[in-house]
C-alpha positions as CSV (number, residue, x, y, z in Angstrom):
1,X,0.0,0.0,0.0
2,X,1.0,3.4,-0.1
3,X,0.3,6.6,1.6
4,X,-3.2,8.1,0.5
5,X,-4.5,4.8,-0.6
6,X,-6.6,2.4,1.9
7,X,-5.8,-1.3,0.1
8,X,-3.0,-3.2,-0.2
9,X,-1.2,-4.1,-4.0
10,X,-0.1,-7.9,-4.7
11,X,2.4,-8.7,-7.3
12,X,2.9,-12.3,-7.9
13,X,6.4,-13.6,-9.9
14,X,6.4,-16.7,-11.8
15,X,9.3,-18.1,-13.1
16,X,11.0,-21.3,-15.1
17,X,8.6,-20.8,-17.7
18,X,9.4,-21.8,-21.3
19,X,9.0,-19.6,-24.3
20,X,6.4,-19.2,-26.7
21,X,3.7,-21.3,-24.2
22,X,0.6,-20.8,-23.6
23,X,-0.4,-20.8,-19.5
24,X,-3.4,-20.5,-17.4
25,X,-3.8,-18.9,-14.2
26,X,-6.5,-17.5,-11.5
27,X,-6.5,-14.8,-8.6
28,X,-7.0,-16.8,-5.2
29,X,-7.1,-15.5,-1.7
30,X,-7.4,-17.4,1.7
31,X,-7.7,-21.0,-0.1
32,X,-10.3,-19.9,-2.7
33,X,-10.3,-19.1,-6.2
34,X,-11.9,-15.2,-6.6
35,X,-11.0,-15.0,-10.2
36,X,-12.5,-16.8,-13.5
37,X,-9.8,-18.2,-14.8
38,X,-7.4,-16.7,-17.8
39,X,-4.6,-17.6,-20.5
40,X,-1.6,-15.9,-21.5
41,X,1.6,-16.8,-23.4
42,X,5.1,-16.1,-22.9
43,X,7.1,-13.8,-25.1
44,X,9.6,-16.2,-28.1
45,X,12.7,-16.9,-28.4
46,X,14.3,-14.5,-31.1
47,X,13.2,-14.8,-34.9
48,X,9.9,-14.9,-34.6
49,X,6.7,-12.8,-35.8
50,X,4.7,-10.9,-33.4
51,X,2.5,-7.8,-33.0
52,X,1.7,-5.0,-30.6
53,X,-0.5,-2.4,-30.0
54,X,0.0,1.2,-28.2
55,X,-1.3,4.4,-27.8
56,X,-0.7,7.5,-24.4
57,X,-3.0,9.7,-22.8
58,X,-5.8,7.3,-22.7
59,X,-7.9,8.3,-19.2
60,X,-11.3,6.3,-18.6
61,X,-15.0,6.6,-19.6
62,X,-16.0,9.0,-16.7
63,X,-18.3,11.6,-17.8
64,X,-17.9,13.5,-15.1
65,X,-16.4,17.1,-16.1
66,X,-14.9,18.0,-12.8
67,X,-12.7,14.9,-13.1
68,X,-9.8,16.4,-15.1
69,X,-8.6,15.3,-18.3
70,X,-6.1,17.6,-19.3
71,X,-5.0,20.8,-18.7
72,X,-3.9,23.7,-21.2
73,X,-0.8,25.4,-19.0
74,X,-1.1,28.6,-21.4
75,X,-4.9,29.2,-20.6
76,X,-5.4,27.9,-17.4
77,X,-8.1,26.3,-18.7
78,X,-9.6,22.8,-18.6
79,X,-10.2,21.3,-22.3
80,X,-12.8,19.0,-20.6
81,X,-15.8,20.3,-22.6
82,X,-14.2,19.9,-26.0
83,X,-15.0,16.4,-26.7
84,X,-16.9,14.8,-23.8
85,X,-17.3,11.6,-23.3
86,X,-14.3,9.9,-23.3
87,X,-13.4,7.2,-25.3
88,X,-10.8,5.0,-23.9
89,X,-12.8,1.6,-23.6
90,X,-13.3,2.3,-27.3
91,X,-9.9,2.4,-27.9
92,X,-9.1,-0.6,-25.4
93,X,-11.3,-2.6,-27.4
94,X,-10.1,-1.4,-30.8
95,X,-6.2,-2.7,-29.2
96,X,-7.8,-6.0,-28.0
97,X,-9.4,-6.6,-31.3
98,X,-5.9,-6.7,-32.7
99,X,-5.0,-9.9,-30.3
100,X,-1.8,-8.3,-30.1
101,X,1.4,-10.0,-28.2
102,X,1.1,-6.7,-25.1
103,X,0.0,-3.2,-25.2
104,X,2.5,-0.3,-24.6
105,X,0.7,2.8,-22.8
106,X,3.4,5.9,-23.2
107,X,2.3,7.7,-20.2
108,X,-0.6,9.8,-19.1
109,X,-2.5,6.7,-18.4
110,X,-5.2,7.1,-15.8
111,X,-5.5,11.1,-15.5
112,X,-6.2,10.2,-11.6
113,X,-4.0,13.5,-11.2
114,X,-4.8,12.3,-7.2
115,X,-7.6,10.7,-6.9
116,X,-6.8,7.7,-6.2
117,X,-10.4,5.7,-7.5
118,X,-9.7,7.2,-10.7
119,X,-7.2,4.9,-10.8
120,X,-8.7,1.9,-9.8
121,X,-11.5,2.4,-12.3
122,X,-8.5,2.9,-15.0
123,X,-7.1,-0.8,-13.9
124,X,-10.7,-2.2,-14.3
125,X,-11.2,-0.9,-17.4
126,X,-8.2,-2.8,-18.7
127,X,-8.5,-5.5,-17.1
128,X,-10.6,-7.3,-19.9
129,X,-7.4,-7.0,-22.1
130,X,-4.3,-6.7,-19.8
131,X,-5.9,-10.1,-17.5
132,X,-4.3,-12.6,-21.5
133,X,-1.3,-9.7,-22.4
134,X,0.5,-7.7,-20.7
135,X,0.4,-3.6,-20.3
136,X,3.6,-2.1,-20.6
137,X,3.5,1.8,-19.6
138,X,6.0,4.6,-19.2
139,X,5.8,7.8,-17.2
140,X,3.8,10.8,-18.4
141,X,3.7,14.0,-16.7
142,X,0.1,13.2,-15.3
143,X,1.8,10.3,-13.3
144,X,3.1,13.3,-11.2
145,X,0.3,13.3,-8.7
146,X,0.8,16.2,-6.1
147,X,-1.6,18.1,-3.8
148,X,-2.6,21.0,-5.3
149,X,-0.7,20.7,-8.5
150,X,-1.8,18.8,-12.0
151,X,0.0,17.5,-14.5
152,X,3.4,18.2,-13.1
153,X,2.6,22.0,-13.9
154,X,4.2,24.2,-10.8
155,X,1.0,27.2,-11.0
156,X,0.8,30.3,-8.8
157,X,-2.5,29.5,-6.6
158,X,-2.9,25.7,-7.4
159,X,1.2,24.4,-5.3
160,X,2.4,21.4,-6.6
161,X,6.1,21.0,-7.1
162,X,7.4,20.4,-3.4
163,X,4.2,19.1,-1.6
164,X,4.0,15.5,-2.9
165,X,1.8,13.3,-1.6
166,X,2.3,10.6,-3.2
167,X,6.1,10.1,-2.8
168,X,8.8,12.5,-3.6
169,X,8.2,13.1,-7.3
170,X,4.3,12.3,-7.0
171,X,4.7,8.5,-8.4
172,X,4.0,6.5,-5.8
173,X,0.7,5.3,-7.1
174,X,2.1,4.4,-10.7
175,X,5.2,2.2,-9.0
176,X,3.1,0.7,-6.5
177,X,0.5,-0.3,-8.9
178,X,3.0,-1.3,-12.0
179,X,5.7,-4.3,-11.6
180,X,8.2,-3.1,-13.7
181,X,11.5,-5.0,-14.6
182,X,14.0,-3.5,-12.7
183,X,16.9,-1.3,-14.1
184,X,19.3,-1.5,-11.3
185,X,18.8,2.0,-9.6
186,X,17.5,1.3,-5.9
187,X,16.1,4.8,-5.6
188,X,14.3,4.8,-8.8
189,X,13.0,1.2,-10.0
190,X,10.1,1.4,-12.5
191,X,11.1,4.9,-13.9
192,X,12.5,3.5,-16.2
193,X,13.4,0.1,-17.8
194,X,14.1,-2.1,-20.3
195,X,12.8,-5.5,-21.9
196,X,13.1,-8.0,-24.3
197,X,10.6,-9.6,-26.8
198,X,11.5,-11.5,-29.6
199,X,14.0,-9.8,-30.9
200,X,12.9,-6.6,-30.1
201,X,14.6,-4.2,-27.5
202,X,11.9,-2.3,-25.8
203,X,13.0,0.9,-23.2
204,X,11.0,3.1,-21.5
205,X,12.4,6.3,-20.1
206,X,10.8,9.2,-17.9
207,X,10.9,12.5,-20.0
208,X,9.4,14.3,-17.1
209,X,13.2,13.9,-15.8
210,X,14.7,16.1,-19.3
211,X,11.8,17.9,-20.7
212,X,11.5,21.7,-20.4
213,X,8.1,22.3,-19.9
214,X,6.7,20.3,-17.1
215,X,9.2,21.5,-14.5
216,X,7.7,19.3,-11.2
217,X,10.8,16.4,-11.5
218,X,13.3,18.4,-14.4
219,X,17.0,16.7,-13.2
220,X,15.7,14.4,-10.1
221,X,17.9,11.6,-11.8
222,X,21.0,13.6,-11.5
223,X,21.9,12.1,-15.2
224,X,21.7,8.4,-13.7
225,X,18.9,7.7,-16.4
226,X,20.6,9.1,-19.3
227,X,24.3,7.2,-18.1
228,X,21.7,3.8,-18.0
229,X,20.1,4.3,-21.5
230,X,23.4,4.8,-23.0
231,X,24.3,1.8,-21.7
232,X,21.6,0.0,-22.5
233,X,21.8,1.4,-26.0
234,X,25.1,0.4,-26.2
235,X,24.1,-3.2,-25.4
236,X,21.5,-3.9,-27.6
237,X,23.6,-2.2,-30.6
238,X,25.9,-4.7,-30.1
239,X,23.7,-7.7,-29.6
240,X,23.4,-9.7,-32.8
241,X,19.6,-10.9,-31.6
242,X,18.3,-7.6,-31.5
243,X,16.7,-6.8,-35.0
244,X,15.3,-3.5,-34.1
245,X,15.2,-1.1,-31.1
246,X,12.2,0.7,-30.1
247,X,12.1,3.7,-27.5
248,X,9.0,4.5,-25.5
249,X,8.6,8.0,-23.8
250,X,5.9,10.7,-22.8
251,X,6.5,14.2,-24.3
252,X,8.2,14.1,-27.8
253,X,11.0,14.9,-29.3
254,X,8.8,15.7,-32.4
255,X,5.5,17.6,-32.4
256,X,3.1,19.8,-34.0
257,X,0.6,19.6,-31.2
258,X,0.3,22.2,-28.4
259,X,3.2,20.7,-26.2
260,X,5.4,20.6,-29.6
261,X,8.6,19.2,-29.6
262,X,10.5,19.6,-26.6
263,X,13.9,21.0,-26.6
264,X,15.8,19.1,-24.0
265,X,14.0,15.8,-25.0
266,X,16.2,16.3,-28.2
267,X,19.0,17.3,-25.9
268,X,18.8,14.0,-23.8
269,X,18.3,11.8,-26.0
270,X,19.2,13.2,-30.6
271,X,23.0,11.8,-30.0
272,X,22.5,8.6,-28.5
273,X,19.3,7.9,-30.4
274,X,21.7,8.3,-33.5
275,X,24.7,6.8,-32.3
276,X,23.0,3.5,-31.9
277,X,20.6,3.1,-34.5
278,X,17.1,3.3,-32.3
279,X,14.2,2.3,-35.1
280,X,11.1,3.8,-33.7
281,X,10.0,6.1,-30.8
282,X,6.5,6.0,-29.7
283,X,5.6,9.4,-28.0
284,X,2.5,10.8,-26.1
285,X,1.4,13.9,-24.5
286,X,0.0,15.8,-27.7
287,X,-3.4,14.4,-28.2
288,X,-3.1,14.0,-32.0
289,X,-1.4,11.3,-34.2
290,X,1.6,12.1,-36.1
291,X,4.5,10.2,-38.0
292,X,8.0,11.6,-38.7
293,X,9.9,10.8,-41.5
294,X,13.3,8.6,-40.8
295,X,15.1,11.4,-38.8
296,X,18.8,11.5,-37.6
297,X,18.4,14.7,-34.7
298,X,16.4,17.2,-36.4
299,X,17.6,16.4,-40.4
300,X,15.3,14.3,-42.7
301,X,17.5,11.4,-43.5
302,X,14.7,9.4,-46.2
303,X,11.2,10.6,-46.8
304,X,9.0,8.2,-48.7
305,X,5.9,9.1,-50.6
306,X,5.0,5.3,-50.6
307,X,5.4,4.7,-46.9
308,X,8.3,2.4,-47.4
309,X,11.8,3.2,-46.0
310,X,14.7,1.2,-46.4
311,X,17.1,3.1,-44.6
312,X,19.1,1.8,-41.7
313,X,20.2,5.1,-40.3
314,X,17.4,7.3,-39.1
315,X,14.6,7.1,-36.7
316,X,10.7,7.1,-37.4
317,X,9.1,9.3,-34.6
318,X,5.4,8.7,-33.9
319,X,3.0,10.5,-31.2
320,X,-0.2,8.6,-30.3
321,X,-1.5,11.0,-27.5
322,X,-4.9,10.1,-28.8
323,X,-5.9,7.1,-26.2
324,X,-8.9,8.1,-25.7
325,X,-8.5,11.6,-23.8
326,X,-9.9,14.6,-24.8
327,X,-8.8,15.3,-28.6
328,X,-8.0,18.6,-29.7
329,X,-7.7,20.6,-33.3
330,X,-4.2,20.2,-32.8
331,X,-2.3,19.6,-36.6
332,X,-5.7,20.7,-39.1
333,X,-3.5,23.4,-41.0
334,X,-0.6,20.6,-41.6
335,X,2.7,19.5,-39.4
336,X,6.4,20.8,-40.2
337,X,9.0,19.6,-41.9
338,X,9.2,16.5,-40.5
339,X,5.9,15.1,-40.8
340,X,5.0,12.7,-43.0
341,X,1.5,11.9,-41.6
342,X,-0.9,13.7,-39.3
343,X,-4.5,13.1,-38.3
344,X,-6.2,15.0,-35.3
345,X,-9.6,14.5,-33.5
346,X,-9.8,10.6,-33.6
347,X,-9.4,8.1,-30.9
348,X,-7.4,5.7,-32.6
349,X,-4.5,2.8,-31.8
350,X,-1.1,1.9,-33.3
351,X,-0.4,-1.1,-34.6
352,X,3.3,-2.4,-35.3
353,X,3.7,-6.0,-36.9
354,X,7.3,-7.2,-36.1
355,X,8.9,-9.1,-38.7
356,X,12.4,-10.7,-38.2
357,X,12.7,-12.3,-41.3
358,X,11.1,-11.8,-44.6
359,X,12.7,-14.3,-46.7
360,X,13.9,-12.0,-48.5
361,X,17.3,-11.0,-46.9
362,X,15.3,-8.2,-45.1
363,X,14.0,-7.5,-41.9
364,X,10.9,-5.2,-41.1
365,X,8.7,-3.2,-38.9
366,X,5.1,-2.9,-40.6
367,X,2.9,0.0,-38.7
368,X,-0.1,1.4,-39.0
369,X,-3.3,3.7,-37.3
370,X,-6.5,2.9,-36.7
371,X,-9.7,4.9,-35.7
372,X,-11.3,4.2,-32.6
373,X,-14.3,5.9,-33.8
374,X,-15.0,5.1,-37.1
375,X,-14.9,1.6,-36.2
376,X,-10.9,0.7,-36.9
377,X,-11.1,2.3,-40.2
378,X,-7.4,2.9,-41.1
379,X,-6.2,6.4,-40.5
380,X,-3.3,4.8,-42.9
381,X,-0.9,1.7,-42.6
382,X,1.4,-0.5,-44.6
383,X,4.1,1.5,-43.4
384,X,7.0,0.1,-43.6
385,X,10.7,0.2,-42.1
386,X,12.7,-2.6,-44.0
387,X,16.6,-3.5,-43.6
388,X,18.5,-5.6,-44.7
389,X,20.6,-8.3,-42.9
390,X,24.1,-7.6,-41.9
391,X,26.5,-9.3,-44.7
392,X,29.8,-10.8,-44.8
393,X,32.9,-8.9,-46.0
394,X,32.5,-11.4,-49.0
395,X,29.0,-10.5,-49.6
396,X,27.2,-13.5,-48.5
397,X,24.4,-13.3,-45.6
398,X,25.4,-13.5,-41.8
399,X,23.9,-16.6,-40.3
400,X,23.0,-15.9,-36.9
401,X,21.6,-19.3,-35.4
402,X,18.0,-19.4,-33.7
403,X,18.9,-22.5,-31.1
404,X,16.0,-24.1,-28.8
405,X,16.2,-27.5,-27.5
406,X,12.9,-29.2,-26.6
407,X,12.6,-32.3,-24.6
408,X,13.4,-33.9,-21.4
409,X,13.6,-32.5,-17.9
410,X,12.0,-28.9,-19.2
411,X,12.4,-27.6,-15.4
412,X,15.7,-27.8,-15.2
413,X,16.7,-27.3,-19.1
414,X,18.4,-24.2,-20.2
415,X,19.3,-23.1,-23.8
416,X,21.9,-20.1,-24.6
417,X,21.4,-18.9,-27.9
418,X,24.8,-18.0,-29.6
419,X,26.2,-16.7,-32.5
420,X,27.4,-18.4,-35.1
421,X,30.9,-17.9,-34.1
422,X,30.1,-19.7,-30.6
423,X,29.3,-23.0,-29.3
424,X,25.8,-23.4,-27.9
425,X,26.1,-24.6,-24.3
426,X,23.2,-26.8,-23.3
427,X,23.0,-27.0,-19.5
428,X,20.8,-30.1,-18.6
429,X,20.2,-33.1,-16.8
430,X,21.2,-36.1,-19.0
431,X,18.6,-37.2,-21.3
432,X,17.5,-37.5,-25.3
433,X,17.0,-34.1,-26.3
434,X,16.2,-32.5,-29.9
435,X,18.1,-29.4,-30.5
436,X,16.9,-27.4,-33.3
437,X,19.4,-24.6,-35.1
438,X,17.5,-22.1,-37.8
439,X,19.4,-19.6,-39.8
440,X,18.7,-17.4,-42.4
441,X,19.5,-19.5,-45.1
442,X,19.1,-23.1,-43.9
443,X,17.3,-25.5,-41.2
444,X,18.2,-28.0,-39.9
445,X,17.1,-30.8,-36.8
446,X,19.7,-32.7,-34.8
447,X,19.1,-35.2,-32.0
448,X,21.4,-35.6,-29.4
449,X,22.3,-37.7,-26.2
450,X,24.0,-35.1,-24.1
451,X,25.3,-34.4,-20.5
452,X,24.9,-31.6,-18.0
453,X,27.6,-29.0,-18.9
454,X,28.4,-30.2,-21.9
455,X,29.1,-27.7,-25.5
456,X,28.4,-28.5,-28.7
């Protein structure tokens, strides 16, 4: 539990699961099942196919005008009345029509902005979709929950800024709520983190700690977040199962909304973005959707009038503000330079289809929008970022091995999958066991009689 709250939170952590399994589970309490029962499947082993969802700024269903939505710092002035009701079990459904792998959330999630049953109504209304696949959020400025303040916005007569009441930077309710992976800071677990699907590198990062504009929690990590995402960078870059890298954060780097793009999100994060080849950013905040060209910092690096970019060096920027909160006119007279697509005053989800091999020598993200209320009538999609596999000085493909062995004592069986240029170490109690090696050019099944310990 957590100051300001009257209940208790429990987190449950399951391990020794296999890959790419389906599982079933119920909520029980004092030796009786209070839950109908539910199935979920764990995330596969590198090379495989999948698809997610996400949108930010989604809030809940509640008509009721005095619960605050957003807020426009430049007119003090509440945009409640602009396009009342909500729509975010719309837009949840819209997601969970998808049957996507999980559902990323890029901040502003509940709008409980302290009130703290606004938050539980937020967790039921996802709970129809995030009881099979998992919710993955990151911190938006409205997680920033302080007495007196909104939004992370420090106002003459409304406080905020140093009288927290829900923790020091006003997140209390969003960490105690969310089990996040953990990034290794002690002081700030949850704020942000990093995980691994497929062969996807997924990190999500607090902009309320570089932006500008809201100024509650501007420098709180003291550059410990930045030091950690370069890091992090630095080790998916490197990894030769990581096909693409994909950043999720609250306020934008790239904007033509009424936030816009914030200058010291650029600052934070332009070099190392470039430096080691992040794919796709999926921003909030502005409650429009909008789609970059491939950018490298602030320079167009390929525009494509088809939707299809086959560059390697640049970085598609979308925001997807528009969860389900109110929508504004925000981008009807046309983005900058770096737009390539903009839509505004439609609830609507993105979709991203991950595809690690095309059989073709080329690897691809596939994305499109959808409208929440015209029924998931594409907004647009087939959009496509497509690479090619890394090659050998000789010219011939890299084979990077997909290893899994199946078989015997699964409990106590563990596979590392290696490059080509290693031995894959099966660690296992002795049995028969099949071990299966894909490439990108060949397939092949081996059966084995092997011993704990052993290489091959």
């Amino acid at each position: 539990m957590y100051a300001g709250y009257p209940g208790y939170f429990h987190h449950a952590r399951v391990d020794r699961l296999l890959p790419d399994t389906r599982y079933r589970y119920a909520v029980g309490h004092q030796g009786k099942v209070r839950s109908t029962k539910a199935v979920w499947r764990t995330g596969p082993r590198p090379g495989k196919a999948f698809t997610f969802t996400a949108f930010g700024d989604q809030g809940t269903d509640v008509p009721d005008l005095t619960n605050i939505q957003d807020f426009d710092p430049l007119t003090l002035q509440t945009l409640t009345h602009q396009q009342p009701p909500f729509q975010a079990s719309l837009n949840r459904d819209l997601a969970y029509s998808m049957n996507p792998a999980f559902h990323v959330i890029v901040g502003d999630t509940s709008y409980a902005n302290g009130d703290q049953a606004i938050w539980d109504e937020w967790f039921r209304g996802i709970e129809k979709m995030a009881r099979t696949m998992p919710w993955m959020p990151c911190l938006g400025n409205h997680e920033i929950e302080a007495e007196g303040g909104l939004g992370g916005f420090t106002i003459p007569g409304l406080g905020g800024g140093e009288d927290d009441s829900w923790g020091p930077l006003g997140y209390d309710s969003y960490r105690t709520r969310f089990a996040l992976p953990e990034n290794g800071d002690k002081d700030w677990e949850g704020n942000w983190y990093r995980f691994r699907y497929g062969s996807v590198e997924f990190i999500s990062i607090d902009n309320n700690d570089v932006n500008t504009e809201v100024t509650a929690n501007i420098g709180y990590s003291e550059g410990r977040q930045e030091r950690w995402v370069k890091r992090t960078l630095r080790r998916a870059a490197k990894d030769p199962d990581v096909d693409f890298i994909i950043v999720l954060m609250h306020q934008a780097a790239f904007s033509s909304g009424l936030h816009g793009s914030d200058p010291g999100v650029r600052k934070a994060w332009f070099r190392l973005f470039a430096k080691y080849g992040v794919d796709l950013v999926i921003q909030g905040h502005d409650h429009h959707y909008e789609r970059t060209h491939l950018m490298k910092r602030a320079k167009v690096v390929e525009s494509a009038e088809d939707g299809h970019y086959t560059s390697d060096v640049g970085t598609m920027y979308i925001v997807s503000g528009n969860g389900g909160g109110v929508q504004r006119g925000e981008g009807l007279f046309g983005g900058g330079d770096f737009t390539a697509s903009i839509q505004a005053m439609e609830v609507g989800t993105v979709k991203v289809e991950v595809v690690p091999d095309t059989g073709r020598g080329t690897k691809r993200l596939v994305l499109g929008e959808y409208s929440a209320t015209r029924g998931g009538a594409p907004i647009e999609e087939g959009i496509v970022i497509e690479v090619s596999f890394e090659l050998e000085p000789d010219g011939s493909l890299r084979s990077r091995p997909r290893v899994s062995a199946t078989g015997g004592d699964a409990a106590t069986r563990r596979a590392y999958e290696s490059s080509a240029s290693r031995a894959v170490q099966i660690c296992a109690q002795q049995g028969r066991y099949r071990l299966s090696a894909q490439s990108y050019d060949a397939w092949s099944e081996l059966t084995f009689n092997f011993r704990p310990g052993e290489a091959y």
